[in-house]
C-alpha positions in Angstrom: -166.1 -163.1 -198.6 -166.2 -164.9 -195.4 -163.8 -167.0 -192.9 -166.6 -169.7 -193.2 -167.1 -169.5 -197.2 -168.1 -172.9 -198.2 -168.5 -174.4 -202.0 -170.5 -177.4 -202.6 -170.2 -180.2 -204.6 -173.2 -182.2 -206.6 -173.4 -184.7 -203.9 -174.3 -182.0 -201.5 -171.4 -181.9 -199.4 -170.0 -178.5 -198.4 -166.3 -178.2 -198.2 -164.3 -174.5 -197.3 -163.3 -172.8 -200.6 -159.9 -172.5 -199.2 -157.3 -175.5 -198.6 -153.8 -176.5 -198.6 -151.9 -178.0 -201.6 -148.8 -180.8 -201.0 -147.3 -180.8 -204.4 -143.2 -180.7 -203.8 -143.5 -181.3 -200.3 -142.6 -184.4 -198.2 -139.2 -184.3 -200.4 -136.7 -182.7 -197.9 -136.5 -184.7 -194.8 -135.2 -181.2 -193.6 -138.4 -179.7 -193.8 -140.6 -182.6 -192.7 -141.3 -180.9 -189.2 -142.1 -177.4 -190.5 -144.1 -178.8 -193.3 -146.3 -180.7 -190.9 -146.9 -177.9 -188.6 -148.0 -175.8 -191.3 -150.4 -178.5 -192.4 -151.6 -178.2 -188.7 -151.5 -174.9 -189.0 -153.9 -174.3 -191.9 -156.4 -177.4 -190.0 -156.4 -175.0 -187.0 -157.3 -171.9 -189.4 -160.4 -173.4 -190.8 -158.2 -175.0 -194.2 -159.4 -178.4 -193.8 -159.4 -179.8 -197.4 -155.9 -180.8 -197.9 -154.8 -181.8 -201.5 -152.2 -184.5 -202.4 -151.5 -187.2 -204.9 -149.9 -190.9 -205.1 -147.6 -188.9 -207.8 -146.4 -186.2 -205.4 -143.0 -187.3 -204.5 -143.9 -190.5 -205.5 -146.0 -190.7 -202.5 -144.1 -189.3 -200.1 -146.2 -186.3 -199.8 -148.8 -188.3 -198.8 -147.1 -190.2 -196.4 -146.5 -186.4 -194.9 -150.5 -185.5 -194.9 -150.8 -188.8 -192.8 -148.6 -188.0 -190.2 -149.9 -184.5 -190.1 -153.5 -185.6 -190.0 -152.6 -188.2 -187.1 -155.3 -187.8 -184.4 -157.1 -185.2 -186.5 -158.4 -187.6 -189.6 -161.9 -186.0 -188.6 -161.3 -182.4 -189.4 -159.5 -182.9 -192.7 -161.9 -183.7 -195.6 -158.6 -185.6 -197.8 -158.1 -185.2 -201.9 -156.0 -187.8 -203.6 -155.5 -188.8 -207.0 -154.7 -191.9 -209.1 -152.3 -191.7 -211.9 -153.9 -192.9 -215.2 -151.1 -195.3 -216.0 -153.0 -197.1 -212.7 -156.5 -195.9 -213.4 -157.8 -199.7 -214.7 -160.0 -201.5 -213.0 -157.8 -203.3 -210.4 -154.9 -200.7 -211.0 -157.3 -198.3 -209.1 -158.2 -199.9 -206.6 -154.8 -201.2 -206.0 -153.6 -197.7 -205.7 -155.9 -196.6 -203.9 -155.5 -199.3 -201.2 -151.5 -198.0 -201.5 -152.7 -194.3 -200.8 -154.7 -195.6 -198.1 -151.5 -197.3 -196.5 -149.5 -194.0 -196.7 -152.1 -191.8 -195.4 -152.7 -193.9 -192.2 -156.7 -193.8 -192.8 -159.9 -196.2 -194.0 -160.6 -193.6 -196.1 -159.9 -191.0 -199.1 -163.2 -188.4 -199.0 -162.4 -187.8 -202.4 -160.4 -189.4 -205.2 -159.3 -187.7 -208.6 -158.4 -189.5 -211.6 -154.9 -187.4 -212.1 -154.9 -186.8 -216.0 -156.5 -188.7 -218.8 -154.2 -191.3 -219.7 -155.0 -194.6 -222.5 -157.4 -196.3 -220.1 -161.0 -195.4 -221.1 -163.1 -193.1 -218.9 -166.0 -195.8 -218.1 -163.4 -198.1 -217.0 -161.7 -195.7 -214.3 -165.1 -194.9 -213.1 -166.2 -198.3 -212.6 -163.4 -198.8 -210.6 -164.0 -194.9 -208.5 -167.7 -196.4 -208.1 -166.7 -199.5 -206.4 -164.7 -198.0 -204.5 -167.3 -195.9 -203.0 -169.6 -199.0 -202.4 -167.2 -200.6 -200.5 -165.8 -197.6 -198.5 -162.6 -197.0 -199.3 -163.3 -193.5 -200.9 -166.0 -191.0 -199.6 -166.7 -189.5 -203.7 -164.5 -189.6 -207.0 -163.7 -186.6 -209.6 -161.2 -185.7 -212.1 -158.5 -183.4 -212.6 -157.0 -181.8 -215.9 -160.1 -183.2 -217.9 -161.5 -180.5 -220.2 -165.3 -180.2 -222.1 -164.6 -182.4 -224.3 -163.1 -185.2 -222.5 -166.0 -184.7 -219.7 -168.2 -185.1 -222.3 -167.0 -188.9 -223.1 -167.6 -189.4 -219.2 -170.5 -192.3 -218.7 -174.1 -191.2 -219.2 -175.9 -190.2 -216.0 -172.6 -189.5 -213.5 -170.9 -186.3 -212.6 -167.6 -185.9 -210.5 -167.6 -183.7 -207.7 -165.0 -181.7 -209.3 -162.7 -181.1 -211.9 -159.5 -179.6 -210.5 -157.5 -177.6 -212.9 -154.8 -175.0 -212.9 -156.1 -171.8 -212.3 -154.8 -168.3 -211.8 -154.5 -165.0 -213.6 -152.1 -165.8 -215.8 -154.2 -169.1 -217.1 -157.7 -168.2 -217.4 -158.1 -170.2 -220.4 -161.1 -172.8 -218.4 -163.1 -169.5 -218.0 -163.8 -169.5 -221.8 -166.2 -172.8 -222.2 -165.0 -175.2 -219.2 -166.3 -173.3 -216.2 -169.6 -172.5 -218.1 -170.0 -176.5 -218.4 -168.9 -177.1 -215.5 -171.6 -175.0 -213.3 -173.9 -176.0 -215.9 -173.4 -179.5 -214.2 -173.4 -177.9 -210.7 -169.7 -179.0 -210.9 -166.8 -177.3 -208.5 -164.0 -175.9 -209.7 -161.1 -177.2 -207.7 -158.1 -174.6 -208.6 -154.3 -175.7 -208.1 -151.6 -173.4 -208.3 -153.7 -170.5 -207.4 -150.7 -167.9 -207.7 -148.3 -169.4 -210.3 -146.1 -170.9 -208.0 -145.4 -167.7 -207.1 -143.9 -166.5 -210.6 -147.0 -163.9 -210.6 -146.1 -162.1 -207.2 -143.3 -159.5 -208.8 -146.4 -158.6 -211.1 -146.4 -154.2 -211.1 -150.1 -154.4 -211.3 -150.9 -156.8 -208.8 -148.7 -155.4 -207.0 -150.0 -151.7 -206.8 -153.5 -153.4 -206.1 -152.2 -155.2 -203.3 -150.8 -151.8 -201.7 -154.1 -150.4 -202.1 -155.6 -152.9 -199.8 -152.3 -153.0 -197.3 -152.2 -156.4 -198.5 -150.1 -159.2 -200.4 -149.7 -159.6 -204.0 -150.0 -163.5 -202.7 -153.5 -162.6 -201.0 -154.6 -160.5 -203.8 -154.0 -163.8 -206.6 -156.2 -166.0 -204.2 -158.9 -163.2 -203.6 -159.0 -163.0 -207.2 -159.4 -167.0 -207.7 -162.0 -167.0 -204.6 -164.2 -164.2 -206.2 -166.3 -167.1 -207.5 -168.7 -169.1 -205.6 -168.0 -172.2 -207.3 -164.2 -172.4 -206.7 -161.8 -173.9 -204.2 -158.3 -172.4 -204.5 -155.9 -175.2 -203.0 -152.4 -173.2 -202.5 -149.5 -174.8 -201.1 -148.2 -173.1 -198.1 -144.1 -173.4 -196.8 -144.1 -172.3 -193.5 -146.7 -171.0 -190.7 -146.4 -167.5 -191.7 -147.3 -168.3 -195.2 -150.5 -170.1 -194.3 -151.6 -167.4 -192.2 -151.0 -165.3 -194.9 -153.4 -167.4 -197.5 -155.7 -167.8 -194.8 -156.2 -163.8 -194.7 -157.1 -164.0 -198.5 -160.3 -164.6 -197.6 -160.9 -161.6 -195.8 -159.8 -159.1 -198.8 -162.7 -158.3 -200.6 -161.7 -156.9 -204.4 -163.7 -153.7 -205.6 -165.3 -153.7 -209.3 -162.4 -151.5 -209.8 -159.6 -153.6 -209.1 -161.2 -156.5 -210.8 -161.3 -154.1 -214.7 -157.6 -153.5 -213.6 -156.6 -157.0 -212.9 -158.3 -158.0 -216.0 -156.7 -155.4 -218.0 -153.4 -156.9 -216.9 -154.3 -160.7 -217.4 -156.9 -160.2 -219.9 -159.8 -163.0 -220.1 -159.6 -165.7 -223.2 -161.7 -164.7 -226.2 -161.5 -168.2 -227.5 -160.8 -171.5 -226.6 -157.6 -172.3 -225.3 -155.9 -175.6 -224.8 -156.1 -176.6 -221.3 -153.0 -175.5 -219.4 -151.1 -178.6 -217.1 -147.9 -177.9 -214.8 
C-alpha cells in the first residue's frame, strides 16, 4: 500500500483511496481556522478528494471546503450530495446550483444522491444526467443505497460509487453489497472509516497497533484500505490528526493480523440491513 494508491471509478477516472470527510465541521466558528488548515493540510499530503454535503451543517460545512479550496479548486477532486427531500427534477438541480454558490466553484466532480428518499430513482438521475450535460457536476453516484435499491436504478447506468458506512464494527456491505458492487466495477466510497472514533479504545486493535508502533486510528483505516476498490473518507480535527490518517497508508497489515482483527469484529454470515449514522 502506496502514498500514491489510487481507486478508479467506471468512468475511468482515478481518484486517491484516501480523503478527508466534513461531516460536523464548519459548525464552531471557533474552529473555522484550524479546520481549514487541516483541509489544506490533507491537499498538501496527497488527500485530495474531500467529502461534504448540502446537509452537513446545513451547508455550512460546505461553505468551509470553499474557502479552504480557494485558489486550489484544481487539486481537490469535490464530493457533494443532494438530500432526497430535493432530489426531483428541478429540486436537484436547484440544490445543486445552491452547493455550487457555497463552495465558490462551476463545478461539483461528483454528486451523490444522500439517501433514498420518496422521489423515484429515474427521476433523480435524470436530473444528475443533466446536470452533467450542462457542466455543473463532473459525474453522479449514490450513497446509503443497498443491492436492492441499486437494482431499481435505470437500465444501462451505473454511479461512480456508492458511499456507505464502513468500518470494523459495520461490515454488514461485505456480505452481498460489495460483491455487486465490483461486479459493476463500482467503488466503494467508505465514511466513518473508524467509528467516529468509538472503535479506538478497542483491546484488540489496540495490541495490533503496538505491534506495528502505530495508531489504533491508522490500524482501522489500514484495515478499510486493504481493498483495492475502496476510498476511506475520514474526517480529520486538527493537522496532527491528518498526518496521522495520512500515514495509514503506509502500514501494511500481515495475514496475521487480518485472522485477529476478524476474530474480533467477525465478518456477516448473512445479510444484514444496511447500517446509516
Amino acid at each position: 500500500m502506496t502514498a500514491d494508491r489510487t481507486v478508479t471509478f467506471p468512468s475511468g477516472k482515478k481518484v486517491p483511496a484516501l480523503g478527508q470527510g466534513t461531516w460536523r465541521m464548519g459548525d464552531d466558528p471557533a474552529r473555522r481556522s484550524e479546520e481549514i488548515a487541516t483541509l489544506r493540510r490533507g491537499l498538501d499530503l496527497g488527500m485530495t478528494v474531500i467529502d461534504t454535503a448540502e446537509m452537513y451543517g446545513s451547508g455550512a460545512a460546505e461553505e468551509l471546503v470553499g474557502e479552504a479550496m480557494r485558489g486550489r479548486r484544481d487539486d481537490v477532486f469535490l464530493v457533494s450530495k443532494v438530500l432526497p427531500s430535493n432530489a426531483d427534477r428541478k429540486g436537484t438541480a436547484d440544490a445543486c446550483r445552491a452547493s455550487l454558490r457555497r463552495l465558490g466553484t462551476d463545478r461539483i466532480d461528483l454528486y451523490l444522491l444522500h439517501w433514498r428518499g420518496s422521489v423515484p430513482l429515474h427521476e433523480t438521475v435524470e436530473a444528475m444526467e443533466a446536470l452533467v450535460s450542462d457542466g455543473s457536476i463532473g459525474a453522479w453516484g449514490v450513497s446509503n443505497l443497498d443491492v436492492d435499491d441499486l437494482a431499481e436504478l435505470p437500465d444501462g447506468v451505473r454511479p461512480e460509487t456508492d458511499q456507505v458506512l464502513y468500518n470494523l464494527a459495520r461490515r454488514g456491505p461485505e456480505y452481498d453489497l460489495f460483491p455487486r458492487c465490483r461486479e459493476l466495477a463500482v467503488p466503494i466510497m467508505a465514511y466513518s472509516p473508524v467509528e467516529q472514533g468509538r472503535l479506538l479504545g478497542h483491546r484488540t486493535l489496540g495490541a495490533v497497533a503496538a505491534g506495528h508502533g502505530a495508531s489504533p486510528a491508522q490500524v482501522a483505516l489500514a484495515w478499510v484500505l486493504r481493498r483495492n476498490d475502496v476510498i476511506a473518507i475520514p474526517k480529520a480535527s486538527t493537522t496532527a490528526h491528518v498526518e496521522e490518517n495520512r500515514a495509514a497508508l503506509d502500514l501494511r497489515l500481515t495475514d496475521d493480523d487480518l485472522r485477529t482483527l476478524d476474530e474480533a469484529f467477525p465478518p456477516p454470515p448473512r445479510k444484514e440491513p444496511l447500517d446509516i449514522l
